[in-house]
N, C-alpha and C positions, 0 to 999 in steps of 0.2 A: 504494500500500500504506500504511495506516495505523501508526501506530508506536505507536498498544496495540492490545490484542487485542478484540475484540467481549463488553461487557460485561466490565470489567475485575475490580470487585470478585467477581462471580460463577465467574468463571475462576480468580481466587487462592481462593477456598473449595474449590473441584476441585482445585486444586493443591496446596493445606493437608490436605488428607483421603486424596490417593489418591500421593501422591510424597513423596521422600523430599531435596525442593530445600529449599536453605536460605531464609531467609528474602528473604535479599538477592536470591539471582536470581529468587526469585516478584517481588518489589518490583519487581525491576530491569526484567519481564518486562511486567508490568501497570502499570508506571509508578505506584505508590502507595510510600507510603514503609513502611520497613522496620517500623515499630513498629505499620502499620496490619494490618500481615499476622502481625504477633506477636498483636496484638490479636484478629483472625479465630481465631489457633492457639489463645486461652486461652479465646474464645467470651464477648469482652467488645465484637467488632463484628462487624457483618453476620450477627447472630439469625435466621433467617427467611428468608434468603435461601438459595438453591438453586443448590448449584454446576455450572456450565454446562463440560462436556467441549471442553476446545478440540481435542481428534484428532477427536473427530468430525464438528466444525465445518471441519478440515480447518485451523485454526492453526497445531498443532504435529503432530510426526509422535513414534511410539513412538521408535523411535530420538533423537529427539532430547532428549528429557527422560532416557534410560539415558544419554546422554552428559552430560549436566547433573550426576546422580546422582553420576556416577562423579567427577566434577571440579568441585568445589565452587567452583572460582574460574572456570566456562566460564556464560557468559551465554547464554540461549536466544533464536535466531533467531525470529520471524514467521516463519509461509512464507507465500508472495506467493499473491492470491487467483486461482484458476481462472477466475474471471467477472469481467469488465470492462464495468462499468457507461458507459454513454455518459454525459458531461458535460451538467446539465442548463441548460438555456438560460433567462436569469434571467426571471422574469414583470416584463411591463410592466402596469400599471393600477393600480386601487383593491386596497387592503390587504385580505386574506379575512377574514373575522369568522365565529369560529363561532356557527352557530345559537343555545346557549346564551348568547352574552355579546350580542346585537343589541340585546338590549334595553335596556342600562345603557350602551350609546352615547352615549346625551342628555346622562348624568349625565357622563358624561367629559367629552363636549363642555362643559355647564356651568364643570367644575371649570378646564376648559382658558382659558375666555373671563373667569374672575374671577382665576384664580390667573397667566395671563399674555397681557394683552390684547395686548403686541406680538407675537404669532404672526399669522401669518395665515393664511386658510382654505382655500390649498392644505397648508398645514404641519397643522393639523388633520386634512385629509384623511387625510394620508399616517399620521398617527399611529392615526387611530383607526379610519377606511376608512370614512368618511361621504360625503356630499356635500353639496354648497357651501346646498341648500335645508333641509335640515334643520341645517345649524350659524345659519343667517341665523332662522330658525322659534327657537332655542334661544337664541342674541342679542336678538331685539326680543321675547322671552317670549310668542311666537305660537304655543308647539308644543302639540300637543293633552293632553300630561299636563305642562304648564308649572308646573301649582300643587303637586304631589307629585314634582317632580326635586327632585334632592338632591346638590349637588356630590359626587364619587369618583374618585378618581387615577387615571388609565388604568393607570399600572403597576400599583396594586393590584388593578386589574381583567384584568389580562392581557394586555388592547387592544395593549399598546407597551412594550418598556423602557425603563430608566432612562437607557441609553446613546443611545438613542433621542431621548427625550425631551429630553436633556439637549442633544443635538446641533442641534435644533430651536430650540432657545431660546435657543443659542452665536449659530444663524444671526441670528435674530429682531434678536440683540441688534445683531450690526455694522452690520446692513442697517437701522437706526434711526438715521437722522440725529442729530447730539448740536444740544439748543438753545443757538445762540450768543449769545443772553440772558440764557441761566444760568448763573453758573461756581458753583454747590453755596453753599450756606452756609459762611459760615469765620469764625473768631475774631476777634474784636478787637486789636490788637495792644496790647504792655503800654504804650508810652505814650501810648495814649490811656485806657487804664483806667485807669491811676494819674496822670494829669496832674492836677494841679490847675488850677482854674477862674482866670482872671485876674483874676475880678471877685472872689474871696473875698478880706478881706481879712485880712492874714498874721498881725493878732493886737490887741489892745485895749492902750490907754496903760491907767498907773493913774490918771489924771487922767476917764477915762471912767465907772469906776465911784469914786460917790462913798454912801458907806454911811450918812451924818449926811441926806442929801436924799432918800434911798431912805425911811428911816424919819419924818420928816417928813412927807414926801407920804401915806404913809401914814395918821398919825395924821390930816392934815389932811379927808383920807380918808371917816376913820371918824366926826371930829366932823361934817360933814356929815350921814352918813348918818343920827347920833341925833339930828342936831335936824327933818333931817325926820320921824322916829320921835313927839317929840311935840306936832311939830304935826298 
């Protein structure tokens, strides 16, 4: 037995229109919360939608909403379903692909093999419900409309979701040996950015700079350069 009722928002519309339960045990009843069924009552949600009778669906009985009525603090039961569905037995194989989406496969696979090459092409499979000659045709850009694919996220294509997806790529990731050649790039440490070089040296006598030899040299300099000037 399920613990809401079939079509829950549509059954608190029925329940908002045709009884006199408080807000709370429609809530409590339909598992939505109290201001979403205030909100149905002022006709600021669920517009357009069509309230579904649950006596007749066989959810609730008359009696059991006149007891609700009468006692504002009495919570309404589910009644348990007359038909007992046999448990279905899980499918093993390739993932179904509706007719509509077969053909933007490619594109996922594309978006699959750029956006994360460490998956591999059972993991593909599974996401998208291809097989292994058309992911390899989409990899070495062999497949027949190769020049107009266009990479597209399976999730926003339908194909997979995100939990999906996400779960695939978790795998992807551990089952990647890490290279023991690479530890990442990392910083420099501060004494070697700020060391100073052994060979700079720590600073100039005054006996180095002499200002009277500086301007000498100079002039000496320039009388050269004029007498090559007139010869």
């Amino acid at each position: 037995m399920s613990n809401a009722p079939l079509m829950p928002k549509a059954t608190a519309v029925w329940l908002v229109d045709n009884t006199a339960l408080t807000f709370d045990q429609i809530a409590d009843f339909t598992k939505m919360h109290p201001l979403e069924v205030r909100a149905i009552a002022d006709g600021d949600a669920a517009q357009g939608i069509k309230g579904m009778d649950p006596i007749s669906t066989g959810q609730l009985t008359r009696e059991e909403i006149e007891k609700a009525e009468r006692d504002p603090n009495y919570r309404l039961r589910l009644q348990e379903s007359k038909v007992v569905l046999p448990p279905q037995p899980k499918r093993k194989g390739p993932r179904y692909t509706p007719v509509s989406r077969r053909h933007e496969r490619p594109s996922a696979i594309l978006w699959l093999v750029r956006n994360h090459p460490e998956l591999k092409d059972a993991q593909i499979m599974r996401l998208v419900g291809t097989t292994k000659t058309t992911i390899a045709s989409v990899r070495d850009r062999t497949h027949w409309n190769a020049q107009t694919l266009t990479p597209m996220d399976p999730v926003t294509l339908g194909l997979c979701s995100q939990i999906e997806l996400d779960f695939e790529v978790q795998r992807a990731a551990k089952e990647k040996p890490l290279d023991a050649n690479y530890s990442g790039a990392t910083l420099l440490p501060a004494s070697e950015t700020t060391r100073k070089d052994e060979y700079e040296p720590a600073g100039r006598d005054e006996d180095d700079l002499n200002v009277d030899a500086v301007f000498a040299k100079l002039k000496t300099i320039g009388g050269k350069k004029q007498d090559e000037d007139e010869e």
